[in-house]
C-alpha positions as CSV (number, residue, x, y, z in Angstrom):
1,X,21.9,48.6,6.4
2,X,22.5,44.8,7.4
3,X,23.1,43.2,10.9
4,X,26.5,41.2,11.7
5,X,26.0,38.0,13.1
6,X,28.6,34.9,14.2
7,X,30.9,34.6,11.9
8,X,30.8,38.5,10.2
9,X,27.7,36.8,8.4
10,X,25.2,39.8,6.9
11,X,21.9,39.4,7.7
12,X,19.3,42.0,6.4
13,X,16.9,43.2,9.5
14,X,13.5,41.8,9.5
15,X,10.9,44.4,11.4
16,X,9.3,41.0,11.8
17,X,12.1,39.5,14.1
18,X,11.7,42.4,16.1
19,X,7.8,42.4,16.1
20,X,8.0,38.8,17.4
21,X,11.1,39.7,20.0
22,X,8.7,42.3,21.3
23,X,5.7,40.7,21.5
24,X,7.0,37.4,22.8
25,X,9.9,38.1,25.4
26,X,8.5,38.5,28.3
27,X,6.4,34.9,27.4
28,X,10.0,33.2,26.3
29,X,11.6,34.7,30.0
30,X,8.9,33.3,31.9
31,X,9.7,29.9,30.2
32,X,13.3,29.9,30.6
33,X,12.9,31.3,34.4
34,X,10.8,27.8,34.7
35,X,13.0,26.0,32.8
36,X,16.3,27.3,34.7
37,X,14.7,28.3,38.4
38,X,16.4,31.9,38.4
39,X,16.3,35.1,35.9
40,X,19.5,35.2,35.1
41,X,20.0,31.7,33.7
42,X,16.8,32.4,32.4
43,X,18.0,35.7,30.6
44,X,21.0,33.6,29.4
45,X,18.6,30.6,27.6
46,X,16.4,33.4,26.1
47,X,19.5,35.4,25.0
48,X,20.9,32.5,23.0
49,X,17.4,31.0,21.7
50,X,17.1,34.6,20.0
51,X,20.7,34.6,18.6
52,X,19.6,30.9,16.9
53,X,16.3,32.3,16.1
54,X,17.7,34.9,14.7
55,X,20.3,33.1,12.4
56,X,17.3,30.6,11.1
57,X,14.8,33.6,10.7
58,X,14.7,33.6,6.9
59,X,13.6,30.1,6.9
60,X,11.5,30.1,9.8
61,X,9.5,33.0,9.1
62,X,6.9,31.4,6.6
63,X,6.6,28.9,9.5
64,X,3.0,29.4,11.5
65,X,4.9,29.1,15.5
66,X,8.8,30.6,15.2
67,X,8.2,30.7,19.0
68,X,8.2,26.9,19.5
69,X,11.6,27.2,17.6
70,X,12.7,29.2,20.2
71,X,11.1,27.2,23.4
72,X,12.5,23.9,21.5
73,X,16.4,25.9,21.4
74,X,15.6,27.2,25.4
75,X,15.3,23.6,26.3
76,X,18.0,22.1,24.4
77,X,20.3,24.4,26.0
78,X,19.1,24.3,29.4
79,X,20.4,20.5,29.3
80,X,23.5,21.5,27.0
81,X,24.6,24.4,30.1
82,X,23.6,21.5,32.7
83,X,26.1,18.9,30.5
84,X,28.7,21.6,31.0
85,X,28.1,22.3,34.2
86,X,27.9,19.0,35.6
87,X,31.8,18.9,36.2
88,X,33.1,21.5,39.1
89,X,34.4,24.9,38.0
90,X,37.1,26.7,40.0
91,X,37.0,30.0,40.0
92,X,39.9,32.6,41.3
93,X,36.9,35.5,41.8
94,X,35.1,35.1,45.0
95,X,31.5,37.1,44.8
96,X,31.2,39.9,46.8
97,X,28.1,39.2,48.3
98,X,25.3,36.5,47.0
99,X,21.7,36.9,46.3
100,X,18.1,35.5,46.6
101,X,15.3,35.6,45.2
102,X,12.2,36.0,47.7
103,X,9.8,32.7,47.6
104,X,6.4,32.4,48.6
105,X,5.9,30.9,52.0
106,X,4.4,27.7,52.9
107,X,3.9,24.9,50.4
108,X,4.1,27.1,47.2
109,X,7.8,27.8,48.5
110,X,8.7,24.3,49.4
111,X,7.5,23.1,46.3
112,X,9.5,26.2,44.1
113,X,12.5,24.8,45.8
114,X,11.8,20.9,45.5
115,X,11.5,21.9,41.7
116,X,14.6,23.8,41.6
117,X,16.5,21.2,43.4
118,X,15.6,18.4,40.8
119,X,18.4,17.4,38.4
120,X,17.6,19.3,35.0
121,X,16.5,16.8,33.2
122,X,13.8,15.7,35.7
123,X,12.7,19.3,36.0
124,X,12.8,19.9,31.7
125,X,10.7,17.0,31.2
126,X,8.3,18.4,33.8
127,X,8.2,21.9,32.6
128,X,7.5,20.4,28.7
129,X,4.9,18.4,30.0
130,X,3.1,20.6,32.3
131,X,4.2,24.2,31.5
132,X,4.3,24.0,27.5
133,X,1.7,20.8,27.4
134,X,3.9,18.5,25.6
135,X,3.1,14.8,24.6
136,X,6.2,12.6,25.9
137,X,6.9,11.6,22.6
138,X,7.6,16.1,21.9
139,X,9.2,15.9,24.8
140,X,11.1,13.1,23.5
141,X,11.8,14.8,20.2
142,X,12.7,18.1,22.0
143,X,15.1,16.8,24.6
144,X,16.9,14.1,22.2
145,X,15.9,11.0,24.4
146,X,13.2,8.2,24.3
147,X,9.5,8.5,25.3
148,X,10.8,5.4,28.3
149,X,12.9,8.1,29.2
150,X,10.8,10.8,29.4
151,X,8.4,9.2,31.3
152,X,10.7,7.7,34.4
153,X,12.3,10.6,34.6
154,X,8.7,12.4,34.9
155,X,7.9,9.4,37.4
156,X,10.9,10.4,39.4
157,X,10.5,13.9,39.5
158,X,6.9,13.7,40.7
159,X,7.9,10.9,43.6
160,X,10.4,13.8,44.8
161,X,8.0,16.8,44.8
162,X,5.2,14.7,46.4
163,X,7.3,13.7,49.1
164,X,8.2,17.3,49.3
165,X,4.7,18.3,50.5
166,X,2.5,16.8,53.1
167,X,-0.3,15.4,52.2
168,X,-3.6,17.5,51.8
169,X,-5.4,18.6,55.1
170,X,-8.9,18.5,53.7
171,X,-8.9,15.1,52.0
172,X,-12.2,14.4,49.6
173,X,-14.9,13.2,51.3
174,X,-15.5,9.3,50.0
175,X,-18.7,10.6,49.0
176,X,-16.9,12.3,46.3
177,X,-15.2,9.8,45.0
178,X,-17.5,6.8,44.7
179,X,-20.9,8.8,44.8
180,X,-23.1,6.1,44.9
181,X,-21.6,5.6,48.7
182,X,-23.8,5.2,51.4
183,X,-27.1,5.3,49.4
184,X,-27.5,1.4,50.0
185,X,-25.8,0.5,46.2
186,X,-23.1,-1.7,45.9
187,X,-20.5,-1.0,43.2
């Protein structure tokens, strides 16, 4: 039995593929609902990452992490749709009705929505650095632009959510921070 891929290619079926599919999914949707700010773009990025995945499998499968394959392809394409996507689309089809997805209140939601509202590079680079722990340089590698890149656009998305918020209520107490204060020692 063999599996038809893109271009009536046979591929045999690996229980492996599906062993990974299975076990890392839900992971991969969580990432790509970061990375895209709604599950159905989301669904879409993981979607195609597997289809790559998928077509690369033979020679990615002796490879310790064929999920960072796939998180790499999931934020290559998040830019690629946002490239695409950047010019208006006219549609004839009018939605029946729209839909959204509940946010938490308060700051959590303000900042959910500061995030979703940065451009997609801004909010890539952010989600490489601080969801997957990247080093600007991966970022770099991943996105296909320089580490000087990487790190105004991280500048600029962090200026925007910070100005999103107000500032802490419950400020630490100078004591904290310079804890030799008010003990008679100078610094």
């Amino acid at each position: 039995m063999t599996e038809t891929t893109k271009g009536n290619t046979h591929v045999e079926p690996d229980p492996r593929f599906a062993e990974f599919v299975a076990e890392r999914g839900d992971a991969l949707l969580r990432y790509g609902y970061v990375l895209a700010g709604n599950p159905h773009d989301a669904a879409d990025l993981v979607q195609e990452a597997l289809v790559k995945l998928r077509a690369a499998w033979p020679r990615l499968r002796s490879k310790d992490n064929p999920e960072s394959y796939a998180r790499t392809t999931m934020a290559r394409l998040h830019i690629a749709f946002w490239r695409l996507r950047r010019r208006e689309q006219l549609t004839w089809a009018v939605p029946e009705s729209e839909h959204h997805d509940t946010l938490p209140a308060g700051d959590e939601r303000t900042l959910w929505q500061t995030l979703a509202g940065l451009p997609r590079r801004q909010r890539a680079v952010l989600v490489l650095r601080y969801y997957e722990q990247l080093t600007d340089a991966e970022i770099a590698g991943v996105l296909g632009i320089s580490r000087g890149t990487v790190r105004s656009q991280a500048a600029r998305a962090l200026d925007k959510l910070r100005a999103a918020l107000p500032p802490p209520d419950d400020p630490v107490p100078d004591r904290q921070l310079h804890p030799h204060a008010g003990r008679g020692e100078t610094r």
